[in-house]
C-alpha positions as CSV (number, residue, x, y, z in Angstrom):
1,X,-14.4,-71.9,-70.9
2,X,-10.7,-70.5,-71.7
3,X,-8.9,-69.2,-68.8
4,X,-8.2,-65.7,-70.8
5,X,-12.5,-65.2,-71.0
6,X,-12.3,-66.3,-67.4
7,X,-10.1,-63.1,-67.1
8,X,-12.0,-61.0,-69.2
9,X,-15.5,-62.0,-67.3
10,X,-13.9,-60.4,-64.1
11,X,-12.0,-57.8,-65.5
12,X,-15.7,-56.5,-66.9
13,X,-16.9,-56.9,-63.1
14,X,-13.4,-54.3,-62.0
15,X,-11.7,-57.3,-60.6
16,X,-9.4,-60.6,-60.8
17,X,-9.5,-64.5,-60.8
18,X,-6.8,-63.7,-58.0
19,X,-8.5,-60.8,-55.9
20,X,-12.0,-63.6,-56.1
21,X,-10.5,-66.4,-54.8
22,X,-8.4,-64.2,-52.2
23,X,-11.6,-63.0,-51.1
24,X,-13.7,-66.3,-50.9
25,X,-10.7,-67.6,-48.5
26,X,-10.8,-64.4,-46.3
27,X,-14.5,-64.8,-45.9
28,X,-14.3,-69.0,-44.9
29,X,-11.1,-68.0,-42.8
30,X,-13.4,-65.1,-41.2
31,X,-16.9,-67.2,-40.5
32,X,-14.5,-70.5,-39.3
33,X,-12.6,-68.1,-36.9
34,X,-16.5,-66.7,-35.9
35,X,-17.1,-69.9,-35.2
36,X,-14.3,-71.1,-33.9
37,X,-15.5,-70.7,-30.0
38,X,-18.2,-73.4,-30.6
39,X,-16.6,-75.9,-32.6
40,X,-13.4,-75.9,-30.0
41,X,-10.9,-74.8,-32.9
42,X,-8.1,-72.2,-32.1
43,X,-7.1,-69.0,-33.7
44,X,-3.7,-71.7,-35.0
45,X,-6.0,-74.3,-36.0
46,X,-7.6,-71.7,-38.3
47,X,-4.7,-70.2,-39.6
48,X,-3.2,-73.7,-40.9
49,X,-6.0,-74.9,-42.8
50,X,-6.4,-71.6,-44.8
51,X,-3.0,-69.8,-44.3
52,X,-1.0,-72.8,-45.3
53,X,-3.0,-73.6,-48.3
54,X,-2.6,-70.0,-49.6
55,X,0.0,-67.8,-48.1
56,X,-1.1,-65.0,-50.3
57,X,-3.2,-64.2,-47.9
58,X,-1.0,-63.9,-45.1
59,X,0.6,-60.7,-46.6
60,X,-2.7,-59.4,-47.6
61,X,-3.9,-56.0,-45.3
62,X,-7.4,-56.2,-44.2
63,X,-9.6,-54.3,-46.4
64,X,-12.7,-55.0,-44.4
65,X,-13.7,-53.8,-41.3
66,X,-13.2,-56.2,-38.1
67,X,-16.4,-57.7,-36.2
């Protein structure tokens, strides 16, 4: 699969490659902070290992209600 059809698949769905993967991190950062509590991570631990990995996100505003 070319990377342009790639693009054009999820420009037919009224999004981006970008906005996708921005979103699937948001979600993983979101359920690992949820359960964070149980597994004895921090709010830092969680931060690094999806923050670091794309700080995209860290300049992204929340779009999504808070639980």
């Amino acid at each position: 699969m070319s990377v342009r059809y790639l693009h054009k698949l999820f420009q037919l769905e009224g999004a981006t490659v970008g906005e996708w993967i921005r979103t699937q991190r948001l979600e993983r950062c979101r359920r690992d902070l949820l359960r964070s509590p149980a597994l004895g991570h921090g709010i830092a631990t969680v931060a690094r290992r999806w923050v670091s990995s794309a700080p995209a996100i860290s300049a992204v505003p929340s779009a999504r209600p808070t639980v």
